[in-house]
PyMOL CGO cylinders between C-alpha atoms (Angstrom):
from pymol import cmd
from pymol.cgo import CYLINDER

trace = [
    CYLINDER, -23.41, -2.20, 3.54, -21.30, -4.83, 1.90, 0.3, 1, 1, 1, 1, 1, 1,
    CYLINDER, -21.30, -4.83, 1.90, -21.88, -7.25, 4.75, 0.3, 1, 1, 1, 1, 1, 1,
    CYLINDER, -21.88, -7.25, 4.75, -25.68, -6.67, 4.58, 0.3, 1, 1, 1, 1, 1, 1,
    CYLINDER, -25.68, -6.67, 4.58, -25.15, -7.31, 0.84, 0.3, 1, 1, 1, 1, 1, 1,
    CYLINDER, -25.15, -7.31, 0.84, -23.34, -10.47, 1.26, 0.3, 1, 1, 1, 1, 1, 1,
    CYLINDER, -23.34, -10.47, 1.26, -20.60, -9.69, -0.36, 0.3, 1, 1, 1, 1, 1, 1,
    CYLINDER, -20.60, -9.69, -0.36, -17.47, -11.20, 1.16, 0.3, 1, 1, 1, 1, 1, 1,
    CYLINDER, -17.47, -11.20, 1.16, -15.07, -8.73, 2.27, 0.3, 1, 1, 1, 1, 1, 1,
    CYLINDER, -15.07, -8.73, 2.27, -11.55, -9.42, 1.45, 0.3, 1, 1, 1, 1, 1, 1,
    CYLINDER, -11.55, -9.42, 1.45, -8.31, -6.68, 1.92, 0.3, 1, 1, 1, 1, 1, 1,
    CYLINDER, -8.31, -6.68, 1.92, -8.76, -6.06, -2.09, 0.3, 1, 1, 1, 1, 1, 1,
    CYLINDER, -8.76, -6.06, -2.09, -12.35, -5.41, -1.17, 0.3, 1, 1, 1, 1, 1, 1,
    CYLINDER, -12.35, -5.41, -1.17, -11.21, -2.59, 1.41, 0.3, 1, 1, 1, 1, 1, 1,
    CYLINDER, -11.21, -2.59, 1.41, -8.81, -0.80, -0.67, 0.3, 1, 1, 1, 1, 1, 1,
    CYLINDER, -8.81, -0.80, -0.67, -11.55, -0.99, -3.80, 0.3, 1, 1, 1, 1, 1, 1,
    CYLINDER, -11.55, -0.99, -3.80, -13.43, 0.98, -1.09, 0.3, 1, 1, 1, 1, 1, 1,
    CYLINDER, -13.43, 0.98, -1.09, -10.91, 3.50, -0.52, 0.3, 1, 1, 1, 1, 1, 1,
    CYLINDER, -10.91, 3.50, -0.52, -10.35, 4.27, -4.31, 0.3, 1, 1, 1, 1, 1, 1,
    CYLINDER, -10.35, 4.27, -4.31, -11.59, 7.82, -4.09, 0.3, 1, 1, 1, 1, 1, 1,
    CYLINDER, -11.59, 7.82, -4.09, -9.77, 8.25, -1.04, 0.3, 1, 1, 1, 1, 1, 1,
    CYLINDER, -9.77, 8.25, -1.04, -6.83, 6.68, -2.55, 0.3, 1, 1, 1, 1, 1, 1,
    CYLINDER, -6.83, 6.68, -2.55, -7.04, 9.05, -5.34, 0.3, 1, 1, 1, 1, 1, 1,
    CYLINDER, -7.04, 9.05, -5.34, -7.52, 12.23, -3.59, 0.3, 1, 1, 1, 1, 1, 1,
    CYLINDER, -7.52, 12.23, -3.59, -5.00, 11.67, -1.09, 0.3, 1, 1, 1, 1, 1, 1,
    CYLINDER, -5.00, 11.67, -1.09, -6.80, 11.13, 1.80, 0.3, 1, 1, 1, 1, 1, 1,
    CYLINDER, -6.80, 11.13, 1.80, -4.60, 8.96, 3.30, 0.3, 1, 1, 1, 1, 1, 1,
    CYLINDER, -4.60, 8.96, 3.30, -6.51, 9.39, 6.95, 0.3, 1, 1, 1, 1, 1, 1,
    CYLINDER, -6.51, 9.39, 6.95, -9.21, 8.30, 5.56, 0.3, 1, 1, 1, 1, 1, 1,
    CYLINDER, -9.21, 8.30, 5.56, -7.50, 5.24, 3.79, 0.3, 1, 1, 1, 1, 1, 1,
    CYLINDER, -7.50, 5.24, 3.79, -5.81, 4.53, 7.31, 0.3, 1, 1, 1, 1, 1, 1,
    CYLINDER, -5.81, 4.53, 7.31, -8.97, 4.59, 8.84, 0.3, 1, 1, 1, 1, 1, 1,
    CYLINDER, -8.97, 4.59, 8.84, -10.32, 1.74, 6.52, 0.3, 1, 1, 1, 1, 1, 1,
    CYLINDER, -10.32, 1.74, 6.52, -7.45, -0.34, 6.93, 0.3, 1, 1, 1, 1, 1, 1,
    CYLINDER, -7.45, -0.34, 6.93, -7.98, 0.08, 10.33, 0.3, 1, 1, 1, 1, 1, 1,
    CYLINDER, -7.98, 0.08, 10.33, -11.69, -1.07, 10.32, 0.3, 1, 1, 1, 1, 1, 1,
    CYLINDER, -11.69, -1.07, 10.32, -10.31, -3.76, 8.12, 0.3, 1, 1, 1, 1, 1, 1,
    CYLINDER, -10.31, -3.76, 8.12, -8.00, -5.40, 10.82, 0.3, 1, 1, 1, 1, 1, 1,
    CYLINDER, -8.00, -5.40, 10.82, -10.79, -4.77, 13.39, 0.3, 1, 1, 1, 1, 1, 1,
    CYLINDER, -10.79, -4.77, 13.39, -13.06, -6.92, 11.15, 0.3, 1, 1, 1, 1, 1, 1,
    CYLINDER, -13.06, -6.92, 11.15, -10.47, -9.34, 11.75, 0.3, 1, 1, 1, 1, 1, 1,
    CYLINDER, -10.47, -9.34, 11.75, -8.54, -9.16, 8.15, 0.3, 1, 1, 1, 1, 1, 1,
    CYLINDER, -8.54, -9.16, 8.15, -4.45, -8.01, 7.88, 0.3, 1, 1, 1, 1, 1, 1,
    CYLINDER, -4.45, -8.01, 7.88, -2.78, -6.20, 5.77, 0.3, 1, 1, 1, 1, 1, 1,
    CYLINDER, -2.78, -6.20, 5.77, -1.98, -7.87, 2.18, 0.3, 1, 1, 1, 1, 1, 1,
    CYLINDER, -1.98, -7.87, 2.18, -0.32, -6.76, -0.78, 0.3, 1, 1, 1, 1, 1, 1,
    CYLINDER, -0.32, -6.76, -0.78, -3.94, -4.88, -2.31, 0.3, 1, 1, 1, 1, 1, 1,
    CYLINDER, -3.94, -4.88, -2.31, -3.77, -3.00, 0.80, 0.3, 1, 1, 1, 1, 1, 1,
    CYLINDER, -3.77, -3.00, 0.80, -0.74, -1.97, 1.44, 0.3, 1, 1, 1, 1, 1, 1,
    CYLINDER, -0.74, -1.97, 1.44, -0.30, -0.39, -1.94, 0.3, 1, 1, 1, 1, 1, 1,
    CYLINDER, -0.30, -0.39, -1.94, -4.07, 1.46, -1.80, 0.3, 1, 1, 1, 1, 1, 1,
    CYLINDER, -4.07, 1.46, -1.80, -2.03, 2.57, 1.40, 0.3, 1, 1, 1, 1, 1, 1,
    CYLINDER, -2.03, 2.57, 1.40, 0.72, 3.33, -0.41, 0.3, 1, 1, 1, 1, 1, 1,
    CYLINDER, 0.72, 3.33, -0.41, -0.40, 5.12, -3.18, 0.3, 1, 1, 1, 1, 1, 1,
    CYLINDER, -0.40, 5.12, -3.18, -2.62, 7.43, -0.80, 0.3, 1, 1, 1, 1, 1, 1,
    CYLINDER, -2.62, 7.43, -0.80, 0.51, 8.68, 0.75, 0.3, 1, 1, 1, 1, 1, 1,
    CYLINDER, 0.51, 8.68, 0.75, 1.97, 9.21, -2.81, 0.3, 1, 1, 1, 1, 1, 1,
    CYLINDER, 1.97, 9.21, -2.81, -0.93, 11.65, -4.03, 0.3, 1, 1, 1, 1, 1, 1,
    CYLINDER, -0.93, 11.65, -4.03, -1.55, 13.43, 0.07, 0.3, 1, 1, 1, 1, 1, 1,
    CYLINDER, -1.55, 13.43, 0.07, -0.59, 17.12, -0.49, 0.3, 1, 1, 1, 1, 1, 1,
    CYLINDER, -0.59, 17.12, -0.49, 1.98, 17.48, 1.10, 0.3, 1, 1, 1, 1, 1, 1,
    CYLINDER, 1.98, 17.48, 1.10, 3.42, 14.09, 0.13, 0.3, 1, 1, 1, 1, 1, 1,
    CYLINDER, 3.42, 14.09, 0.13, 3.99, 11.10, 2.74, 0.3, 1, 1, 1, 1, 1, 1,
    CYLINDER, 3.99, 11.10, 2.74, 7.04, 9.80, 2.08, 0.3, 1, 1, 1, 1, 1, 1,
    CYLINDER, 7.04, 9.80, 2.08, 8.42, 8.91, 5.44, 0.3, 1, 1, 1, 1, 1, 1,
    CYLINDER, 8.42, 8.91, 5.44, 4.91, 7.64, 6.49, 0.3, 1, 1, 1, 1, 1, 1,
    CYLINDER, 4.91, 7.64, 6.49, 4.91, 5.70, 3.35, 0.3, 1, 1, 1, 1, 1, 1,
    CYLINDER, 4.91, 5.70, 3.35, 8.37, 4.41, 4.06, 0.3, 1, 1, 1, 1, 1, 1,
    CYLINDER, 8.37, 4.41, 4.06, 7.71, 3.62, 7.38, 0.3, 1, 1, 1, 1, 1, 1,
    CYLINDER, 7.71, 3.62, 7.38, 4.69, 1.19, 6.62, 0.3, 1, 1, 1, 1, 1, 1,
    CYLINDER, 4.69, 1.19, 6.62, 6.56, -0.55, 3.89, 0.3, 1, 1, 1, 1, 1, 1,
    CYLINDER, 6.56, -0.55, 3.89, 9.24, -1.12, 6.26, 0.3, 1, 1, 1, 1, 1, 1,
    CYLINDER, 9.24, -1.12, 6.26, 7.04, -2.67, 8.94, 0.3, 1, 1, 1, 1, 1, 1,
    CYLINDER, 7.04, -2.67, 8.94, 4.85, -4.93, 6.65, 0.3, 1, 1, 1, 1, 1, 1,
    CYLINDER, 4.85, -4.93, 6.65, 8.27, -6.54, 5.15, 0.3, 1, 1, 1, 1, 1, 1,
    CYLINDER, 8.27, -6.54, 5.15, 10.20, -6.34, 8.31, 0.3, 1, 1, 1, 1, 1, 1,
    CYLINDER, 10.20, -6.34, 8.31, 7.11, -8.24, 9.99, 0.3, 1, 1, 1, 1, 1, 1,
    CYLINDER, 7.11, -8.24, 9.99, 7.37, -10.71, 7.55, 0.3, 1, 1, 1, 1, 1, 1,
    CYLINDER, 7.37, -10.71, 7.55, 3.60, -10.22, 6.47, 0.3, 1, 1, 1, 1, 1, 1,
    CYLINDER, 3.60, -10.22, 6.47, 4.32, -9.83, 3.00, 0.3, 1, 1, 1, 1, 1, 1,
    CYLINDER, 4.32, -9.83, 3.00, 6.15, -9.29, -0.36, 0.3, 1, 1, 1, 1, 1, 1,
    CYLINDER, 6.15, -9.29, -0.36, 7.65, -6.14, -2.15, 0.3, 1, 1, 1, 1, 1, 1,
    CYLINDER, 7.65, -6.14, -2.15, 5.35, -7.58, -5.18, 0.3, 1, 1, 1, 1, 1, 1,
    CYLINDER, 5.35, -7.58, -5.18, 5.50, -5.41, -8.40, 0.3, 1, 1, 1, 1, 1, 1,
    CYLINDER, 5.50, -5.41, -8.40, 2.37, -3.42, -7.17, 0.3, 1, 1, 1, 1, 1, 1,
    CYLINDER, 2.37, -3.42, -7.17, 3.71, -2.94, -3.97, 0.3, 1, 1, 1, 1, 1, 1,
    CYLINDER, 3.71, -2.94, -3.97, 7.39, -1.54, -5.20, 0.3, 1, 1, 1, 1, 1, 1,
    CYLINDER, 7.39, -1.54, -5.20, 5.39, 0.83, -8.42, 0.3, 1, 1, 1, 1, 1, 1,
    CYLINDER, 5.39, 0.83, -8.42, 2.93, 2.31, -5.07, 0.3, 1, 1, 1, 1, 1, 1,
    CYLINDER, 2.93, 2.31, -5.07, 6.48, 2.45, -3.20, 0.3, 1, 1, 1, 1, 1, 1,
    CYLINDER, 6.48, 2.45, -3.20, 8.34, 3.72, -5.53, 0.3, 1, 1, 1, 1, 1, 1,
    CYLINDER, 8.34, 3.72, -5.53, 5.36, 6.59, -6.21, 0.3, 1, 1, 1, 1, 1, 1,
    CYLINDER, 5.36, 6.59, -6.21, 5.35, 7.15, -2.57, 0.3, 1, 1, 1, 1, 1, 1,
    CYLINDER, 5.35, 7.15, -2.57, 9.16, 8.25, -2.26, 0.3, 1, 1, 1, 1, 1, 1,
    CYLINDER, 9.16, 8.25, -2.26, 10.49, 8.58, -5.58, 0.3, 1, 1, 1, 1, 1, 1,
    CYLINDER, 10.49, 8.58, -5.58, 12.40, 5.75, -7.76, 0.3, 1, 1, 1, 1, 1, 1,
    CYLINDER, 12.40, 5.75, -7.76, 15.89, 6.60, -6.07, 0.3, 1, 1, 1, 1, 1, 1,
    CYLINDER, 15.89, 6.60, -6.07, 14.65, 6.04, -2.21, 0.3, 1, 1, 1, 1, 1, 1,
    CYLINDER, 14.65, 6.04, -2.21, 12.46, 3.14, -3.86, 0.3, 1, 1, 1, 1, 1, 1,
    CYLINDER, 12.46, 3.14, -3.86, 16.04, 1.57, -5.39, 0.3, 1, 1, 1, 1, 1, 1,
    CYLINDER, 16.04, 1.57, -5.39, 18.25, 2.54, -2.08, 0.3, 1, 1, 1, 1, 1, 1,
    CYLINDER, 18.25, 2.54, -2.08, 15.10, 0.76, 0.16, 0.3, 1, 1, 1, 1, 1, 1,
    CYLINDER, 15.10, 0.76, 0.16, 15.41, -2.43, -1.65, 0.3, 1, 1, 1, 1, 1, 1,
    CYLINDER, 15.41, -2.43, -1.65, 18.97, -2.95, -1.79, 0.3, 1, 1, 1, 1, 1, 1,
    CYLINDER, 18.97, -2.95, -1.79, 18.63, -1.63, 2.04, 0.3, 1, 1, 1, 1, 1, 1,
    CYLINDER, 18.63, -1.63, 2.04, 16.35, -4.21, 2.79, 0.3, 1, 1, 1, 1, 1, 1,
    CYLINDER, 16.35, -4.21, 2.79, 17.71, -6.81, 0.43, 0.3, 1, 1, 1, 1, 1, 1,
    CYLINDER, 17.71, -6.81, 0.43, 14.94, -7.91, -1.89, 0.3, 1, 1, 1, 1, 1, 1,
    CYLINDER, 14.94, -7.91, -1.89, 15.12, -8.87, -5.54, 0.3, 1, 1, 1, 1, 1, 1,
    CYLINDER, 15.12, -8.87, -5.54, 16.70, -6.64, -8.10, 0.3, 1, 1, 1, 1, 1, 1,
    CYLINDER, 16.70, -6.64, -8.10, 14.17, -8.19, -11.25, 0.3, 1, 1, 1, 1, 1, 1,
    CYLINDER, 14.17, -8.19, -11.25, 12.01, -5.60, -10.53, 0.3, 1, 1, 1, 1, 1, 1,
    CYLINDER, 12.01, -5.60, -10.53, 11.77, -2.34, -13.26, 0.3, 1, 1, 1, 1, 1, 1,
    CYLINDER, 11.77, -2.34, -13.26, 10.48, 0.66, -12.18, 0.3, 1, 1, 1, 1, 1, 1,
    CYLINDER, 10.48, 0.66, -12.18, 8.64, 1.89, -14.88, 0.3, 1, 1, 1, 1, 1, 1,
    CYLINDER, 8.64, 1.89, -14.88, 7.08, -1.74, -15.84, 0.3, 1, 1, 1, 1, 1, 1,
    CYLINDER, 7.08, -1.74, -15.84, 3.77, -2.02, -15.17, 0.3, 1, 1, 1, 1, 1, 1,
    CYLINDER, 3.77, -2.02, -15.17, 2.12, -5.66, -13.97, 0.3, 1, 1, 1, 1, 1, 1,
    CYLINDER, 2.12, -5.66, -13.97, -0.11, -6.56, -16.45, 0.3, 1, 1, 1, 1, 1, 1,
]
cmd.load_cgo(trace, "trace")
């Protein structure tokens, strides 16, 4: 529909998609759409990834190791950054400790504050 519509689809267009999704946990769902998204010939940025992210924080049960396991890939692939969004949809995902152990694990900046929203 969006492509009928013109509208140029972007990753942040693809996770604005998923919002309900996103919010309900449905993180299939928000896989799924990712999915479509690379097949459409986008990757993964720092919108999507934390839409990702964020699903896997508010799944019932919670994904933490899923969640854990796709931040570790995008960063380890070098196809992004632990931006401020990314770390608060991390840090949601597997709780602030795991978030704070991951980063020193994986060696990225210590300016981040959990708890400090980007504005």
């Amino acid at each position: 529909q969006c492509r009928a519509s013109g509208m140029k689809l972007t990753p942040g267009v693809y996770a604005s998609l998923a919002s309900a999704d996103i919010f309900a946990g449905d993180f299939e769902q928000v896989e799924a759409r990712l999915q479509q998204m690379e097949s459409d010939g986008l990757e993964m940025d720092e919108d999507a990834l934390s839409a990702l992210l964020l699903a896997y924080a508010n799944a019932e049960p919670q994904q933490s190791e899923l969640a854990e396991q796709m931040f570790k890939q995008q960063l380890l692939g070098g196809m992004m950054q632990a931006t401020r969004k990314v770390l608060e949809a991390l840090r949601a995902a597997v709780g602030g400790q795991r978030c704070l152990d991951l980063r020193r694990e994986l060696s990225l900046a210590q300016e981040f504050e959990p708890g400090k929203f980007e504005r």
